[in-house]
ROGUKE-50079 format. One record per residue (C-alpha): residue number from 1; residue in one letter; x, y, z. Coordinates in steps of 0.02 Angstrom, whole numbers. Example, Ala and Ser with C-alpha at 12.3 -4.5 7.8 and 13.67 -1.06 7.14 Angstrom:
2
R 1 A 615 -225 390
R 2 S 684 -53 357
// end
This chain:
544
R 1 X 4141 745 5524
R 2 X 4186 650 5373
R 3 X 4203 783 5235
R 4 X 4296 774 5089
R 5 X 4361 955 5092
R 6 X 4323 1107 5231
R 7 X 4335 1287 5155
R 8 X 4261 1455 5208
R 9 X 4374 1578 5162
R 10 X 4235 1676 5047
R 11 X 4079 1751 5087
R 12 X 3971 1633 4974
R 13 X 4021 1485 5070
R 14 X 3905 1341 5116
R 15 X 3760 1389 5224
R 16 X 3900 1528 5302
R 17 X 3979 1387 5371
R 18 X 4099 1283 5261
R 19 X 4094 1179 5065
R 20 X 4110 1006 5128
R 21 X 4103 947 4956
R 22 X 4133 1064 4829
R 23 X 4161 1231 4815
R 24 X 4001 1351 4788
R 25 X 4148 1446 4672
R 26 X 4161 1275 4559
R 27 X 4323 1227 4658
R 28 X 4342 1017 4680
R 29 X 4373 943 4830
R 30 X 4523 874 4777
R 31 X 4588 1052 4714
R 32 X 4536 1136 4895
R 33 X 4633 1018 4974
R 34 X 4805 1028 4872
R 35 X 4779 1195 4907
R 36 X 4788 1175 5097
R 37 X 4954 1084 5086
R 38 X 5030 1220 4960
R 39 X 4983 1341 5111
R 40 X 5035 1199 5239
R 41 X 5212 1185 5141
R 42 X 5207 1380 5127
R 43 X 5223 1409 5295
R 44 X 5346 1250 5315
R 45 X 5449 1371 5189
R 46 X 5425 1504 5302
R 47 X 5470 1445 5444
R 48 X 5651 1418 5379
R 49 X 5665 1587 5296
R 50 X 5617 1659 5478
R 51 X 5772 1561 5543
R 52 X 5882 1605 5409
R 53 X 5842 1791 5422
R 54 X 5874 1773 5632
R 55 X 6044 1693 5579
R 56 X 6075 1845 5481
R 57 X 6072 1753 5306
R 58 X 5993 1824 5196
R 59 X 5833 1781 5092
R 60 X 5826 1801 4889
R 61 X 5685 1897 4805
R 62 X 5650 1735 4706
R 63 X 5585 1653 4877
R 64 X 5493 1813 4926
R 65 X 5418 1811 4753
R 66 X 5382 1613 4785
R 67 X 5305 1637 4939
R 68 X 5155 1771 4894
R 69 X 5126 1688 4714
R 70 X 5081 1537 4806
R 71 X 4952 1655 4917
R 72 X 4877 1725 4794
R 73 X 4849 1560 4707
R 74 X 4739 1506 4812
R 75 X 4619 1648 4839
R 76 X 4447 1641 4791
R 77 X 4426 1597 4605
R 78 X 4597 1617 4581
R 79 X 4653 1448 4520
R 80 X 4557 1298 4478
R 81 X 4708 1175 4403
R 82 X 4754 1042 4518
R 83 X 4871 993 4425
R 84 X 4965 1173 4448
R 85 X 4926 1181 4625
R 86 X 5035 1026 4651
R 87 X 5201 1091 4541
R 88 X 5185 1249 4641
R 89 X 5212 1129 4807
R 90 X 5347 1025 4721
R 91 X 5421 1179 4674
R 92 X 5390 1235 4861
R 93 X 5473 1108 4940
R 94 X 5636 1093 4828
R 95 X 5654 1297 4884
R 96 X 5638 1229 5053
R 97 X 5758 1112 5031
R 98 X 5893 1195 4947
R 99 X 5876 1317 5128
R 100 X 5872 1214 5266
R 101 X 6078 1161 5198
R 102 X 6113 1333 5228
R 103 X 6024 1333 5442
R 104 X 6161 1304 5559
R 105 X 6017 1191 5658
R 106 X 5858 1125 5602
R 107 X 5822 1068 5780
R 108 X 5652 1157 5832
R 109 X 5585 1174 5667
R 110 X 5405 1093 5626
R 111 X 5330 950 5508
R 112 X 5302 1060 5392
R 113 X 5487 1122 5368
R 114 X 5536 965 5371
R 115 X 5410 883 5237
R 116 X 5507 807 5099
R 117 X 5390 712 4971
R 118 X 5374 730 4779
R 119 X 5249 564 4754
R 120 X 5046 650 4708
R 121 X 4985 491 4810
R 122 X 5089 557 4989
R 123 X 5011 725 4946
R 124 X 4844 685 4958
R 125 X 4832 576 5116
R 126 X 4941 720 5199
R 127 X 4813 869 5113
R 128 X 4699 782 5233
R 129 X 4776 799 5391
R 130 X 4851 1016 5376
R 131 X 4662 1078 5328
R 132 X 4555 1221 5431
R 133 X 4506 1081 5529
R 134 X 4658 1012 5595
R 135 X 4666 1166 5715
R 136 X 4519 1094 5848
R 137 X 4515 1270 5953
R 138 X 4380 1363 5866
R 139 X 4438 1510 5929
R 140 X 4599 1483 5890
R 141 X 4562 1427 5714
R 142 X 4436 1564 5692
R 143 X 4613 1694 5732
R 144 X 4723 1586 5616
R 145 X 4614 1590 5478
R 146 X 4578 1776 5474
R 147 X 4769 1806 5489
R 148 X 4788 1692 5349
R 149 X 4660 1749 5235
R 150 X 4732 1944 5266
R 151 X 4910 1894 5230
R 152 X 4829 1809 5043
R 153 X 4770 1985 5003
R 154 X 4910 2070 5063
R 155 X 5001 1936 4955
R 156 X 4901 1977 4801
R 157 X 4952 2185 4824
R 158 X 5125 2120 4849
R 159 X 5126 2016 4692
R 160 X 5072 2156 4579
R 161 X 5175 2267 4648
R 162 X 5319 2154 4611
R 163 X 5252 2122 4421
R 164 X 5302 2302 4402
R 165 X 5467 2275 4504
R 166 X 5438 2347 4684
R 167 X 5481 2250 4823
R 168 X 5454 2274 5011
R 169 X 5591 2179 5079
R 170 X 5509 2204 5258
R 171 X 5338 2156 5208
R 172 X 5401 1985 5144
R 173 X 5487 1975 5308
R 174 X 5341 2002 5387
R 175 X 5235 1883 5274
R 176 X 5363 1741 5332
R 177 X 5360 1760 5473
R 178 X 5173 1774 5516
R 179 X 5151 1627 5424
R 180 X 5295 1518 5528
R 181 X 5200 1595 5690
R 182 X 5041 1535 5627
R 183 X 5132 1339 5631
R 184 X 5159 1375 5842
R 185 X 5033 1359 5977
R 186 X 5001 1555 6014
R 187 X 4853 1619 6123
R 188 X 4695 1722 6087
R 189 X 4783 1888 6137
R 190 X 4949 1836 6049
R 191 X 4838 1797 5892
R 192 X 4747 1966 5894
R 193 X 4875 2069 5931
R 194 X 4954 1967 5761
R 195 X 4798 2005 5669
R 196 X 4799 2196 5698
R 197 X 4990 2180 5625
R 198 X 4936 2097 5483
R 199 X 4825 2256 5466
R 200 X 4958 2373 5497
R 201 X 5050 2269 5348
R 202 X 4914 2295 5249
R 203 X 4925 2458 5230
R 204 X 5114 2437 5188
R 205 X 5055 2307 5057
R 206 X 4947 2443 4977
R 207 X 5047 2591 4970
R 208 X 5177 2469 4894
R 209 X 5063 2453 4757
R 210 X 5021 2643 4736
R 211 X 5170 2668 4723
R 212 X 5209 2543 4588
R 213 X 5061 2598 4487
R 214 X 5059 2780 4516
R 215 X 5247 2760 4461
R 216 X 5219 2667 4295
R 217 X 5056 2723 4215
R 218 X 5036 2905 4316
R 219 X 4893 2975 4445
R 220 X 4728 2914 4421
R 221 X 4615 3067 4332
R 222 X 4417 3092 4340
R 223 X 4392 3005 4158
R 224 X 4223 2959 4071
R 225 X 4237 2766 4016
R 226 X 4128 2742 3855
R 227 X 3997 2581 3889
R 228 X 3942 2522 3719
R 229 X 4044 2421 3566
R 230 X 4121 2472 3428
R 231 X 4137 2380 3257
R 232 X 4284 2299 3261
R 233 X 4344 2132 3340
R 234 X 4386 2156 3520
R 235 X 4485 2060 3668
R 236 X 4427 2092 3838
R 237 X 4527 2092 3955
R 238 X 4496 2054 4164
R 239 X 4544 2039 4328
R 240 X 4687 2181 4394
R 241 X 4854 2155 4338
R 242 X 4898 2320 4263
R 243 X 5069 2261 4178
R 244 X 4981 2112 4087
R 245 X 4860 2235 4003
R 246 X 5003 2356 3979
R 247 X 5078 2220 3856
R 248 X 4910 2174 3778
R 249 X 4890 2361 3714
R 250 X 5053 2370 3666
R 251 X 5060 2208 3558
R 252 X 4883 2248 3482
R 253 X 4923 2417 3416
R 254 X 4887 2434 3228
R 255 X 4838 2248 3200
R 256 X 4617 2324 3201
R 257 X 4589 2233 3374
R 258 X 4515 2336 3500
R 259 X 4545 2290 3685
R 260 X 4400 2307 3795
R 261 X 4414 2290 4022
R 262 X 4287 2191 4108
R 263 X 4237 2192 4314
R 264 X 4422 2243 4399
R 265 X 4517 2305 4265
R 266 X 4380 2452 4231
R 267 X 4504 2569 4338
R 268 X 4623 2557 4187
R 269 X 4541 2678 4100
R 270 X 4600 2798 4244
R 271 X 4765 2791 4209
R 272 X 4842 2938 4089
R 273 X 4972 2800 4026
R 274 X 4847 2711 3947
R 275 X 4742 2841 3852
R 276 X 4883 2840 3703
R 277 X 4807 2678 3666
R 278 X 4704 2719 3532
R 279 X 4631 2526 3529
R 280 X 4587 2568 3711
R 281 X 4391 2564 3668
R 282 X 4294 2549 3851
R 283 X 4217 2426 3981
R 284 X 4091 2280 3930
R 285 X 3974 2216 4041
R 286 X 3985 2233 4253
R 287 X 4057 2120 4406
R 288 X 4157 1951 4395
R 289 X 3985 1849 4429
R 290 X 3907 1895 4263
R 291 X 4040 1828 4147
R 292 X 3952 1681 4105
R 293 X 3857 1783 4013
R 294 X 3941 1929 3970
R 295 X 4103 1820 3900
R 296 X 3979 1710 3798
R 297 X 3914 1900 3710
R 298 X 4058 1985 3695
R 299 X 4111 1855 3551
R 300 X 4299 1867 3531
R 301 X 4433 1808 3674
R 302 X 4442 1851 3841
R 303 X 4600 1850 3947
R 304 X 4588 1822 4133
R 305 X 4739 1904 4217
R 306 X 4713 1884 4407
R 307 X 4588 1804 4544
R 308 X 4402 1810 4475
R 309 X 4383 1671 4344
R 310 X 4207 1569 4374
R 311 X 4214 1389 4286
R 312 X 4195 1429 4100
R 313 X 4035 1375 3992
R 314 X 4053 1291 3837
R 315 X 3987 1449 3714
R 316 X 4177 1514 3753
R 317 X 4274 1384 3829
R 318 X 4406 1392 3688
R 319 X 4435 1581 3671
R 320 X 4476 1621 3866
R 321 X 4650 1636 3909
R 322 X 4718 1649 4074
R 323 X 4907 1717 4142
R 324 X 4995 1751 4296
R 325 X 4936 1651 4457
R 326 X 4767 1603 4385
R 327 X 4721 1468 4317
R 328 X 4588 1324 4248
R 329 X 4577 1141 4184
R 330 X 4594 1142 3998
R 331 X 4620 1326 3980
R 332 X 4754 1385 3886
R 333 X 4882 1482 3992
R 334 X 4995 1613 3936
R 335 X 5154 1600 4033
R 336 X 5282 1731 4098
R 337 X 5348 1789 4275
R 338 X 5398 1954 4332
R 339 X 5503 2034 4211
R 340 X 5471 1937 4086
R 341 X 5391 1961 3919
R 342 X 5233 1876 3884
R 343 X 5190 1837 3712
R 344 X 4990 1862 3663
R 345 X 4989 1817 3474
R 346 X 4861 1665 3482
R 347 X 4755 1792 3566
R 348 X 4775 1940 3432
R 349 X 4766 1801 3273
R 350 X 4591 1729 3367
R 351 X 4530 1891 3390
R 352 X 4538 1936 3210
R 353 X 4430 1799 3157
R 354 X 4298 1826 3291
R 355 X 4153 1955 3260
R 356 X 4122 2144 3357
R 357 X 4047 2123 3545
R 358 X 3863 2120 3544
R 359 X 3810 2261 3645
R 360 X 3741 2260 3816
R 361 X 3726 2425 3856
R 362 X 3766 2587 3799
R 363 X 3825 2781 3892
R 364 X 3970 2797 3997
R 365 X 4008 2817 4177
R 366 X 4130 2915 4274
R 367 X 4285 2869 4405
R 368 X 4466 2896 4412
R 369 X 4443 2972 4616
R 370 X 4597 2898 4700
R 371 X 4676 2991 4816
R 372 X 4787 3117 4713
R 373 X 4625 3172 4623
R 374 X 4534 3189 4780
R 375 X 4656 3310 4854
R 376 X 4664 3392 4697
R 377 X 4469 3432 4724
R 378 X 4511 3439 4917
R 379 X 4450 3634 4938
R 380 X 4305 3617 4819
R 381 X 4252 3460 4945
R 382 X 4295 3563 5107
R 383 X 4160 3683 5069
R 384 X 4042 3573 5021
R 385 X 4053 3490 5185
R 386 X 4063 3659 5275
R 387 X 3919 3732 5191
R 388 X 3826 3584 5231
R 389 X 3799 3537 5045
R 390 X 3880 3367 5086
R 391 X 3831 3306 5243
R 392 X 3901 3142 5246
R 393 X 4023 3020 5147
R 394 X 4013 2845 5133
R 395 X 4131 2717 5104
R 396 X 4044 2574 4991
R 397 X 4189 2487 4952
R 398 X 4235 2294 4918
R 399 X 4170 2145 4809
R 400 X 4002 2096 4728
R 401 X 3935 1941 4736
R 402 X 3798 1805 4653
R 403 X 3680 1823 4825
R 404 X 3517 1910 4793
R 405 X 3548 1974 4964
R 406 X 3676 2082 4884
R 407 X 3537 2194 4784
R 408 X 3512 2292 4968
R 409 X 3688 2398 4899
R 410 X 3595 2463 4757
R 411 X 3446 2492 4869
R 412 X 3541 2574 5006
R 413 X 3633 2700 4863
R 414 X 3473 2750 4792
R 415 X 3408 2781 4971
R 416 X 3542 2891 5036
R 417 X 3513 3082 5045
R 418 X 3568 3181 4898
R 419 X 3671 3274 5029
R 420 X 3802 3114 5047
R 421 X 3928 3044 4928
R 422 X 3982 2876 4910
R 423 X 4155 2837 4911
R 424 X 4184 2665 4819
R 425 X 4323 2556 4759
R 426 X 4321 2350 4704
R 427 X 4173 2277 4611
R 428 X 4041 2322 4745
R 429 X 4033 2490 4629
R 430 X 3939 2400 4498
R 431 X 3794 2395 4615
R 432 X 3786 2588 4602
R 433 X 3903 2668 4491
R 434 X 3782 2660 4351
R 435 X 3622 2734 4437
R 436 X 3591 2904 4404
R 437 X 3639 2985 4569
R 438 X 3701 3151 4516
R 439 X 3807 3286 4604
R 440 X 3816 3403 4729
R 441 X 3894 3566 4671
R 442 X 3999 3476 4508
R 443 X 4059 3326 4641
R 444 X 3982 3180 4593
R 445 X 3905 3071 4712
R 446 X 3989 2933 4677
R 447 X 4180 2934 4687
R 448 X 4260 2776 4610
R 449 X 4452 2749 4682
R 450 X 4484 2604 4554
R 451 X 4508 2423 4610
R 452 X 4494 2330 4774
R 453 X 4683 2331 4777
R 454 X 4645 2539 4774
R 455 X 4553 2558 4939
R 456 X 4726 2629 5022
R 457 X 4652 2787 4911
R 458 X 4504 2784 5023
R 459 X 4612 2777 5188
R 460 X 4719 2920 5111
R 461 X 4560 3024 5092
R 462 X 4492 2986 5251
R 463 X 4661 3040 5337
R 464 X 4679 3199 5231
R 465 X 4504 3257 5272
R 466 X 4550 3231 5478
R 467 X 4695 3345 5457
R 468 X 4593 3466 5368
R 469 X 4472 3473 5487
R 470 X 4595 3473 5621
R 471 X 4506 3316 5697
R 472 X 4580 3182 5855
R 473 X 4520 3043 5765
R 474 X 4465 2973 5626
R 475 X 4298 2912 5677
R 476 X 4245 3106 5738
R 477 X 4237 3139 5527
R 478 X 4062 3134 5431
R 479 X 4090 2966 5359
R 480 X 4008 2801 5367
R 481 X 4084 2626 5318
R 482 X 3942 2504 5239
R 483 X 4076 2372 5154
R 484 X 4021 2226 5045
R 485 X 4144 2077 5060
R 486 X 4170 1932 4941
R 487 X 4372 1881 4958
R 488 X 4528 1895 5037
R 489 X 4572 2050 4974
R 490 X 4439 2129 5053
R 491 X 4466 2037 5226
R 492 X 4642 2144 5230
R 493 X 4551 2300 5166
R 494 X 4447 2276 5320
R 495 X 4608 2219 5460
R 496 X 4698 2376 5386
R 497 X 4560 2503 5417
R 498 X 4548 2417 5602
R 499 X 4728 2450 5613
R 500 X 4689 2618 5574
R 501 X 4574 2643 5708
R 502 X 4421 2653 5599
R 503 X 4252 2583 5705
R 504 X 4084 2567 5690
R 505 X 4120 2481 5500
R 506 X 3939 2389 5449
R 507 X 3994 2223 5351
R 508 X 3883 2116 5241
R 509 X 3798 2014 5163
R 510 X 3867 1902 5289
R 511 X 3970 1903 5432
R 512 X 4111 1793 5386
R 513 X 4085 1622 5421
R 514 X 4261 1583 5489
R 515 X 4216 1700 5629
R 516 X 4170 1606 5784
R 517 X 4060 1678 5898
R 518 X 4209 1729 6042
R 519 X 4298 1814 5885
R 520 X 4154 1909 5823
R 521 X 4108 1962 5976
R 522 X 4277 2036 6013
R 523 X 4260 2123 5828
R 524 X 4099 2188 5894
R 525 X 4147 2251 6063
R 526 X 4321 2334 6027
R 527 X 4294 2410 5875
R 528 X 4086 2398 5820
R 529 X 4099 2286 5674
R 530 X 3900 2259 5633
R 531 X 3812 2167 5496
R 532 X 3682 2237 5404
R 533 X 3499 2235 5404
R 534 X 3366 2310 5320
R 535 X 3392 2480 5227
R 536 X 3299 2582 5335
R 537 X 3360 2536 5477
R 538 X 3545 2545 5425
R 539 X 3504 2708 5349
R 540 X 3453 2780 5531
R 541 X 3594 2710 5615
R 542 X 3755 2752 5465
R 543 X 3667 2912 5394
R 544 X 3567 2971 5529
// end
C-alpha cells in the first residue's frame, strides 16, 4: 500500500481504519509523519535512559520533562506545525546524544538509539520507514499501538502535573521504559500483560495530577457556571492547562478584560482558587468541535492552551493564540516551560480593541463533583441508593466528537430512568449537561467531575461506594460504564479502569480502529468491552 501517511490513533479516523492522506483532524501528511519519527526518536531516547537507570546513573527531570512533552505533542489536535515537530526531534536527538557518552556500552541498543541526523531531507525518507505500518504483525501492532496511545495520555496528565511542579520520578521510569520495550520483539501475552501496566500507570498518572491541582487551586466545589456574555471585551480561554489560565487571570486583573473558558477548561470554574477572580465571567459555547464557530462569535482572542485546536478559519485566524505543547502554522505562540513565566500582553492589548462576545446562549449549569465533593455528599447518596431513590449510576465519561453518530449520548441521557444519575467527566458532558434532567432528592442527575484528565475522580467514587457497601468487587455496585472516546487521553482512562478490574464497559461511537480483530476479541472475552447500538437496546442491557 502506497500511502503517503498511516494514522488511526483517534476515533474519527478514515472509514475506522486509517488517514492515508490527510488527517480527518486537518493534520498533513507530511506533519503525521514527522510525528512518527519524534515518537520513533522518543523511544530511541528511551531506550538509553532505561540503560542508564539499570547502570544506576541517574536520569534529570529535564529528560523526563522532554520525553512526555514530546507525547503529548502529538496527540490528537495537539500540534499542527511541522516545522516544531522537527526542532522537538533535533532537540531529541542532541538529549540522546549527550547520554549515550555517559553508557558504559552501547552494544545491544537499537536504530533508533543510535540515529544521529540533523539534515530535514534524512528525516523524511526515514519518517517513512518507523510508521504504524512498519510493525507487519497486526496483532502485534494492534498491542503496540494501544500501549502507545495510553502512555500519550498518561504523558499529557504527567505534563500538567509537572507545569505545576510534581513529578513522579517512577512514572517517568516507567514511561521509558515501556517505550524502549515497545522497540523489542515481545509476544501477544508479553504485550498485554504491558498494556494492563500501562493501566495500572495510569492511574498513578492521574492521582499525580489531583494531587497537583487539588494542591494549587483547592477541592473542586458544586458551583453554578453562568452561560451568557457580559459587556465587556473578553478572552477565552481553552483546552486544560490550569497554570496557563492561572497566569491569564492574574495578568488581566483590573485592565476591563473579562476571561471567559471554552470546551475543557469549563472545570475551572470548580476550583475555589479561582473564584477571587473577579474578571472570571463564565463558559461560552460547548465541545472542542464547535469552535469554528463559536471562536468566530465570541469576537475577541482566544488562547488555546493544550490538545484540541481544529485548523483555524479565516474570521479569527489572527486573534488565536496558542502555548505549551500545542501548536499551528502561522499562529502566534506564546512561549514558556515549566516554571517559567509566560507573558500574555499582545493578548490583553488585542482584547481591548475587540468588541463583547455575541451571545449564544444564556442560564447556567452546574458541576464541580470530583471526588472530595462526592464523599462530602457520600451519606446523602448512600440513602438514596438504599432507599431505592437512585437505582443506578452511570459513568458517561470521555470526549465528543463531529460524528452525527455521537447524538445517541444525548439520546441515551434523556432516556435513562429518573431513578439513575450520570456520572460524567471530559467533553462528552456537553451532550447532556445542559438538558434539563433534574434531581433526585437535591442530587442532581448529572454529576460533572471536571476534565478528561479528572476521571481518576470517577474511579475514586466508584471505589468509595464498594467500601461503603462492603462489596468484593467493583463490578457487584449499581453502576454502568457507557464511555464516548475521541483521543488518547481517553484510551488510558479506559486501560486504567481495566486495570482496575472494571468489566462490562460499553465503548462508542466506534470501536477503535487500531484494534484488530484477535485484540478486540480478547477485550471482549476477558473483560466485556462492547460497542454500542441502538438506545433501547443498550438501555435493557446497561440499565436494565
Amino acid at each position: 500500500m502506497d500511502n503517503k501517511m498511516f494514522c488511526y490513533q483517534c476515533q474519527e479516523t478514515a472509514k475506522n481504519v486509517g488517514c492515508t492522506v490527510m488527517g480527518v483532524c486537518g493534520k498533513t501528511a507530511e506533519t503525521a509523519n514527522m510525528q512518527d519519527l519524534l515518537i520513533w526518536v522518543t523511544k530511541g531516547l528511551s531506550q538509553v535512559t532505561t540503560l542508564l537507570r539499570a547502570e544506576h546513573k541517574s536520569v534529570g527531570s529535564e529528560v523526563n520533562h522532554l520525553v512526555t512533552f514530546n507525547l503529548f505533542s502529538t496527540i490528537t489536535n495537539a500540534n499542527f506545525d511541522e516545522d516544531v515537530i522537527v526542532d522537538r526531534i533535533r532537540l531529541t536527538i542532541a538529549m540522546k546524544k549527550a547520554l549515550l557518552e555517559q553508557l558504559g556500552t552501547t552494544n545491544g541498543l537499537s536504530d533508533a538509539a543510535l540515529f544521529d541526523a540533523t539534515d530535514r531531507a534524512v528525516y523524511e525518507d526515514k519518517a517513512k520507514t518507523v510508521g504504524v505500518l512498519s510493525e507487519k504483525n497486526e496483532d502485534i501492532r494492534s498491542l503496540k499501538e494501544l500501549i502507545t496511545y495510553g502512555l500519550k495520555g498518561v504523558s499529557a496528565y504527567s505534563k500538567h502535573a509537572n507545569t505545576l511542579i510534581k513529578d513522579d520520578e517512577k512514572l517517568d521510569e516507567f514511561i521509558q521504559k515501556a517505550l524502549a520495550d515497545l522497540l523489542e520483539e515481545k509476544s501477544v501475552d508479553e504485550l498485554v500483560s504491558l498494556t494492563l501496566e500501562t493501566g495500572k500507570w495510569g492511574v498513578a498518572g492521574m492521582a499525580l495530577l489531583d494531587e497537583a491541582n487539588t494542591a494549587a487551586y483547592g477541592n473542586p466545589e458544586m458551583t453554578k457556571v453562568k452561560l451568557g456574555v457580559g459587556k465587556n471585551p473578553g478572552i477565552l480561554i481553552s483546552g486544560h492547562d490550569l497554570r496557563d489560565l492561572e497566569m491569564l487571570l492574574e495578568q488581566t486583573q483590573g485592565t476591563g478584560v473579562d476571561v471567559y473558558t471554552h470546551s475543557e477548561m469549563l472545570p475551572a470554574h470548580y476550583y475555589p482558587a479561582f473564584k477571587k477572580f473577579s474578571n472570571f465571567y463564565g463558559n461560552y459555547g460547548n465541545a472542542w468541535w464547535k469552535q469554528k464557530q463559536e471562536f468566530a462569535s465570541f469576537n475577541g482572542p482566544i488562547l488555546m492552551t493544550t490538545n484540541c485546536i481544529v485548523p483555524p478559519d479565516a474570521s479569527y485566524m489572527d486573534r488565536i493564540f496558542t502555548t505549551g505543547a500545542t501548536g499551528f502554522p502561522g499562529v502566534e505562540h506564546i512561549p514558556g516551560g515549566i516554571g517559567d513565566h509566560k507573558d500574555f500582553s499582545k493578548i490583553i492589548e488585542l482584547a481591548k480593541t475587540c468588541p463583547a462576545p455575541t451571545e449564544l446562549e444564556s442560564g447556567e449549569l452546574v458541576g464541580g463533583f470530583a471526588h472530595n465533593q462526592v464523599f462530602a455528599l457520600a451519606d446523602k447518596v448512600v440513602d438514596a441508593v438504599k432507599s431505592g431513590a437512585i437505582k443506578k449510576f452511570v459513568v458517561m465519561a470521555g470526549c465528543d466528537g463531529r460524528q452525527k453518530s455521537r447524538d445517541y449520548y444525548t439520546e441515551f441521557a434523556k432516556a435513562l430512568p429518573k431513578d439513575t444519575v450520570i456520572l460524567t467527566a471530559g467533553c462528552a458532558k456537553y451532550r447532556y449537561i445542559k438538558l434539563n434532567l433534574g434531581d433526585i432528592g437535591g442530587i442532581p442527575r448529572v454529576l460533572d467531575a471536571g476534565q478528561c484528565n479528572d476521571s481518576y475522580s470517577l474511579a475514586l467514587i466508584a471505589l468509595k461506594l464498594k467500601d461503603v457497601f462492603n462489596l468484593a468487587d467493583i463490578n457487584e455496585l449499581p453502576i454502568a460504564y457507557n464511555i464516548a472516546w475521541y483521543e488518547q487521553k481517553a484510551v488510558i482512562v479506559l486501560l486504567a479502569l481495566l486495570y482496575l478490574g472494571v468489566k462490562n464497559i460499553h465503548l462508542g461511537p466506534t470501536l477503535p480502529g487500531f484494534l484488530s480483530p484477535n485484540v478486540a476479541n480478547v477485550l471482549v472475552e476477558n473483560f466485556g468491552i462492547a460497542g454500542i447500538s441502538s438506545v433501547e437496546d443498550d438501555l435493557s442491557i446497561l440499565v436494565g
